[in-house]
C-alpha positions in Angstrom: 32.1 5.1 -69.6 34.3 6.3 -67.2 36.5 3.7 -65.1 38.0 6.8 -62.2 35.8 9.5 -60.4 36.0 12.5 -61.9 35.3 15.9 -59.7 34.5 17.5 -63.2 31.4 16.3 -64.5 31.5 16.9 -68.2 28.1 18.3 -70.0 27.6 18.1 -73.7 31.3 16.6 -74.1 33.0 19.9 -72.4 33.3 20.1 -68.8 31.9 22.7 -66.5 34.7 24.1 -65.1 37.9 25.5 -65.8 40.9 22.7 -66.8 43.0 23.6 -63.9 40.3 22.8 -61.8 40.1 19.1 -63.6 41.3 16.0 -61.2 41.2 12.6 -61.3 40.5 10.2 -58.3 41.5 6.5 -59.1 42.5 5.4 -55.7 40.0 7.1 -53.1 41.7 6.7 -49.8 45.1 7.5 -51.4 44.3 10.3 -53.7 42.3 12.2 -51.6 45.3 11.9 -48.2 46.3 15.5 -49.2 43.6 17.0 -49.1 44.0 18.7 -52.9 40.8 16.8 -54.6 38.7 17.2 -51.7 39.3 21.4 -51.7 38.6 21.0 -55.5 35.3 19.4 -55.0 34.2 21.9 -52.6 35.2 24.9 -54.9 33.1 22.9 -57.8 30.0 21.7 -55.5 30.5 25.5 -53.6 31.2 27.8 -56.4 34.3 29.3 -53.9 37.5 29.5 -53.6 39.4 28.2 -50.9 43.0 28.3 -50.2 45.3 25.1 -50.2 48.7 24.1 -49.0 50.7 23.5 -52.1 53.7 20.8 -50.2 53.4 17.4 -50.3 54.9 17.4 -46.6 52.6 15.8 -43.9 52.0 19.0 -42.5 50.7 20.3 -46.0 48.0 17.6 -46.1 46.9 17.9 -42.9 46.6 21.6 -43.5 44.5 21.1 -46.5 41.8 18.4 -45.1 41.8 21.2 -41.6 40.5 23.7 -44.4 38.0 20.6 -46.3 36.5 20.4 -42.7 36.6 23.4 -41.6 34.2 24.8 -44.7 32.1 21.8 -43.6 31.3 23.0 -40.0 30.6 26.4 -41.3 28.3 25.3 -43.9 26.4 23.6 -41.3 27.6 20.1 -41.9 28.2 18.0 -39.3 30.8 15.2 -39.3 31.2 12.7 -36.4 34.7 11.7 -34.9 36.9 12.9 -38.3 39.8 14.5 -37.8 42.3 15.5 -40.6 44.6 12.9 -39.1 42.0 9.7 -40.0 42.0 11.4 -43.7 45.8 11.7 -44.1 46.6 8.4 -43.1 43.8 7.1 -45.2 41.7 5.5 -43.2 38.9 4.1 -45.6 36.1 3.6 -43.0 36.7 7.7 -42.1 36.9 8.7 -45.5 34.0 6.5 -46.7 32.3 8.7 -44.3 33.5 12.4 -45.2 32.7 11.5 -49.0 29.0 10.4 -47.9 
């Protein structure tokens, strides 16, 4: 079994998509702050490719959740009262609510 979410779900003991694609998630409200898992997911779930701040600067993360919820809003998904901000400072109530 597997004790950490995994974005890659592996099928017949290989995983179905590419290794530099493969993250790990063991703390949710601190691994997901810069926004890196959370583009990854949505490449994976998506099938595209979206760009991502590379930094570990403040500014960085809050770039990459702006992108996580921007491709939200143009899928048509709509998210209540989160803002990159809540995300990056890892609010767990906010991001309990992005991830559902």
């Amino acid at each position: 079994t597997y004790t950490c979410l995994h974005v890659c779900v592996t099928v017949n003991n290989s995983p179905c998509c590419p290794p530099s694609v493969r993250r790990e998630v063991h703390d949710l409200f601190q691994d997901l702050r810069d926004g890196r898992n959370l583009i990854s997911l949505l490449e994976v779930l998506s099938g595209e490719q979206l760009p991502r701040e590379r930094g570990n600067m403040r500014f960085h993360m809050l770039h990459n959740i702006d992108t996580v919820l921007h491709f939200l809003h143009c899928k048509k998904i709509k998210l209540v009262n989160i803002r990159s901000e809540d995300i990056v400072d890892g609010n767990p109530k906010l991001t309990l609510g992005l991830i559902w």
